[in-house]
KOLDO-533227 format. One record per atom (N, C-alpha, C): residue in one letter; x, z, y. Coordinates in pm, whole numbers, plus 50000, padded with zeros to 5 digits. Layout:
N
AXZY
...
END
This chain:
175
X522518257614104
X522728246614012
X524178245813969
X524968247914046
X526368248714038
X527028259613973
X526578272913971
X526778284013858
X526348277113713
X525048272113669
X524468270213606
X525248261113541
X525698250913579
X526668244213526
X527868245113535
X528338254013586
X530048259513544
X529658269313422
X528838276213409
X528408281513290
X528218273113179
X527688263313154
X527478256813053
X528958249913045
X529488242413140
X530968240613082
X531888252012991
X532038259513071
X532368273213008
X532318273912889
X530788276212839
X530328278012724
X530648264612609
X530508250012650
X531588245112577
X532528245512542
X533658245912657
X534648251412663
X534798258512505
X534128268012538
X534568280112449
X534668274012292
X533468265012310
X533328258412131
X534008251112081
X535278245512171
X536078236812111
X537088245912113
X537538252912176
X538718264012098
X538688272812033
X537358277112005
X536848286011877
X537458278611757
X537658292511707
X538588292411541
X537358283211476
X537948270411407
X536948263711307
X536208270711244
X535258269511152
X534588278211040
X535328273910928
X535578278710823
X536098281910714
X534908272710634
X535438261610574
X534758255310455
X534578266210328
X533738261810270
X534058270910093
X534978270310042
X535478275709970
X536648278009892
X536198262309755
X534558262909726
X534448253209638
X533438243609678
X533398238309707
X531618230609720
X530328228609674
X529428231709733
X528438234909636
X527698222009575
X527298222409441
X526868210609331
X525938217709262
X525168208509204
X523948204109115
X524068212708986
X523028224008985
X523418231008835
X522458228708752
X521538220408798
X519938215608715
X519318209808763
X518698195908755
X517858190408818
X516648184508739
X515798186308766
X514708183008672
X512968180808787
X512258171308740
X511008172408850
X509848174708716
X509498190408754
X508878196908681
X507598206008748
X506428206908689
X505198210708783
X505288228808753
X505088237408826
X505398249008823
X505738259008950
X506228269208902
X507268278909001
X508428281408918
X509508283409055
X510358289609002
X510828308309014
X511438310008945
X511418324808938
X512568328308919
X513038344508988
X514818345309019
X514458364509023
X515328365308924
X516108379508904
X517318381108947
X517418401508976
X518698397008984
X518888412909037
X519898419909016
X520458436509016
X522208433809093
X521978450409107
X523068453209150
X524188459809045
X525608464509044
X526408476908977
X526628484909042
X525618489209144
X526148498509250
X526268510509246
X524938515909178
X525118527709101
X524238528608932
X523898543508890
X523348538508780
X522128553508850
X521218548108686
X519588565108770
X520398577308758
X519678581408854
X520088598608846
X520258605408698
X519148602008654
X519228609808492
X519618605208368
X520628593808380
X520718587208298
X522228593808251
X522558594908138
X523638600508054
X525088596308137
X525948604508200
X527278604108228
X526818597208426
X526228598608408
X525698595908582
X526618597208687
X525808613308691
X527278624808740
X528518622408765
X528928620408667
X530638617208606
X530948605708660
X530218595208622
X530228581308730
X530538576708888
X529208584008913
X529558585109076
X530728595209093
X530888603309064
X532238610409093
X533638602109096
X533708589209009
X534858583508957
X535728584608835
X534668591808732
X535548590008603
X534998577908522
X535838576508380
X535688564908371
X534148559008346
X533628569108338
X531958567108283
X531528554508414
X531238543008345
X530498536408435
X529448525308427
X528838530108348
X527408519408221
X525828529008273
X525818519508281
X523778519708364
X523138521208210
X523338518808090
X522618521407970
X523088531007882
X522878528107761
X523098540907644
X523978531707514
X524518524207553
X525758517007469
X526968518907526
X527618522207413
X528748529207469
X530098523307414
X529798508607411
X530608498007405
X530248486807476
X529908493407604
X530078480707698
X530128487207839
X530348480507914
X530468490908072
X529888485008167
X529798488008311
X529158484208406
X527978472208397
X526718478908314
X526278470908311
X524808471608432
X523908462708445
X522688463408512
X521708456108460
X520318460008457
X519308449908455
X518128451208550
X517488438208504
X516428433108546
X515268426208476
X513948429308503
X512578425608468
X512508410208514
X512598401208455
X511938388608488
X510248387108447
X509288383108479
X508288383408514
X507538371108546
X506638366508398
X506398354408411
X505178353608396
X504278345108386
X502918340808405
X502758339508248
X501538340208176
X501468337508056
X501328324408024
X501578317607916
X501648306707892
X503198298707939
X503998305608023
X505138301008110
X506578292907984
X507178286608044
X508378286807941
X509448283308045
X510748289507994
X511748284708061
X512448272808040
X512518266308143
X513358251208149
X514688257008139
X515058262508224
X516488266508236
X516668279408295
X517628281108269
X518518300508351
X520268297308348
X519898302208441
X521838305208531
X522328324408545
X523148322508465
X523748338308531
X524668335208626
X524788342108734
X525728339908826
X526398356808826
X527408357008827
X528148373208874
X528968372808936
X529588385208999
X530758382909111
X531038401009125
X532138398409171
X532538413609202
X534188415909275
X534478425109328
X534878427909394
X536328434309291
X537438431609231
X538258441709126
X539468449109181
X539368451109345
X539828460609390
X539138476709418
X540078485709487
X539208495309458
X537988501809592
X538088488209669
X537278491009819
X538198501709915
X537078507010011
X537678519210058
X537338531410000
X539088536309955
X539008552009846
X538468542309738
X538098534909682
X537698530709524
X539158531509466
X538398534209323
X539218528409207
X539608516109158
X540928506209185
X541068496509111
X540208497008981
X540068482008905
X539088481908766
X540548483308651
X539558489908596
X540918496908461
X540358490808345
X538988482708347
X538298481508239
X538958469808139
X539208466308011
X539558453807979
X538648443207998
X538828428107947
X538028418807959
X538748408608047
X537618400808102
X538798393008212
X537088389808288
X537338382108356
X536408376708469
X535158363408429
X535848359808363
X534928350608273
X533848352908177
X534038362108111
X533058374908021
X532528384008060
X531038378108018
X530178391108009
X529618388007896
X528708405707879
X527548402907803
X526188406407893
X525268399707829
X524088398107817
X522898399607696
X521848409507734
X521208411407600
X519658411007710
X518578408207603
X517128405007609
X516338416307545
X515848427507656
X514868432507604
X515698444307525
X515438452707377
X515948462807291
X517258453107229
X517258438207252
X517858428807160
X519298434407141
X520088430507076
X521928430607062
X522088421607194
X523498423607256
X523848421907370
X525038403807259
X524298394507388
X525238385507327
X526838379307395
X527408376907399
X528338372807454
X528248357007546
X528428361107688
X528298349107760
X529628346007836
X530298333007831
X531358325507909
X531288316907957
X531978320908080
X532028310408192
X533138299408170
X532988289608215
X533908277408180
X535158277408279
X535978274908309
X537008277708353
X536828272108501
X535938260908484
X535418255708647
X534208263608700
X533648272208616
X532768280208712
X533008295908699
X534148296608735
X534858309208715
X535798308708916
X535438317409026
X535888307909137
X536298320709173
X537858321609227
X538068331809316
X538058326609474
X538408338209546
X538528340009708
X539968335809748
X539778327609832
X541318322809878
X541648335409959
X540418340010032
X541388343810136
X541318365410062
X540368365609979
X540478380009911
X540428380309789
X541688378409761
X541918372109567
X541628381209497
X540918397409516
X540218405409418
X538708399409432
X538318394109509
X537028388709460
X536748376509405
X535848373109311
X535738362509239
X533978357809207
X533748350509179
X532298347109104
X531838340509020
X531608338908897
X531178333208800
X530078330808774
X529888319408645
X528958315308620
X527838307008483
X527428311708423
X527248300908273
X525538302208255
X525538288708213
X524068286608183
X523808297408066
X522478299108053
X522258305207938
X520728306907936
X520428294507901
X518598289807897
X518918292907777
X519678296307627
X519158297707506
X519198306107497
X519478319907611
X519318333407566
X518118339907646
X517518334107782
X516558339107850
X515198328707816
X514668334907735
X513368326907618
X512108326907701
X512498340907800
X510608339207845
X510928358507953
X509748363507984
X509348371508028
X510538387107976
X511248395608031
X511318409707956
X512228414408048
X513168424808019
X514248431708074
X515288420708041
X516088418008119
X517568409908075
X518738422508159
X519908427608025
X520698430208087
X522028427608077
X522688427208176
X524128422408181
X525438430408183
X525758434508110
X527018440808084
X528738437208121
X529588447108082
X531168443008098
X531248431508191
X530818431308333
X531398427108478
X532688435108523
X533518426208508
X534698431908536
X534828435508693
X534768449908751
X534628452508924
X535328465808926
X535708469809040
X536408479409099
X535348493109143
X536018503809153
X534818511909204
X535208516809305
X534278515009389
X534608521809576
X533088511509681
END
């Protein structure tokens, strides 16, 4: 009984001189609220790499500047995703969220790309890619790793319904 409870002191012990946890850098808040009958539904890709057979691939993963998942060749690191809806469905709302890393990891390349952190694009389906910005309050870097950052902007008037959505010029590092 007496191990048993020098152990559990112990183990308090330990929790009050343990390093605090680290609050967020921002707090998290309300990006839509609505009481609506339905599901909800969430996409969402990586820039990690691009397909094997897709034009400048190769060259990509190697580290030159080639670094676009599509066949426009005015925009860069981009990715998509299939959203996937029920027929009859409509969207209330959509959030892009992005984030990235604009150092060059381990052995990466710092990002050489222009733009800034607040901009991307976004296009629907075969559509033209439109231009999306983040507001200056949902634009959030890392206190404690100031190459990473994450952004954010509504954009329910560009995601209409069901298709490919892809997202382009994310400003990130390669490594």
């Amino acid at each position: 009984m007496t191990t048993r409870l020098s152990i559990l002191i112990a183990l308090l012990a330990a929790l009050f001189v343990a390093a605090p946890a680290h609050a967020a850098d921002t707090p998290f808040s309300v990006r839509y609220a609505q009481t609506l009958h339905g599901n909800l539904s969430a996409v969402g890709n990586t820039l990690m790499s691009c397909p094997t057979g897709a034009r400048n691939c190769a060259a990509a993963r190697s580290g030159s500047p080639y670094s676009n998942n599509d066949s426009d060749a005015t925009t860069f690191d981009s990715s998509s995703a299939t959203l996937s809806l029920p027929a009859g469905s409509t969207v209330a709302w959509a959030g892009l969220y992005w984030s990235a890393d604009t150092s060059g990891g381990s052995g990466g390349v710092a990002d050489t790309h222009p733009g800034s952190r607040d901009q991307v694009k976004l296009k629907a389906g075969a559509g033209a890619y439109q231009p999306v910005t983040a507001t200056s309050g949902n634009v959030l870097g890392s206190t404690s790793q100031p190459t990473r950052y994450r952004a954010f902007a509504d954009v329910t008037s560009l995601v209409t319904g069901a298709g490919t959505y892809t997202v382009a010029n994310v400003k990130a590092g390669t490594g």
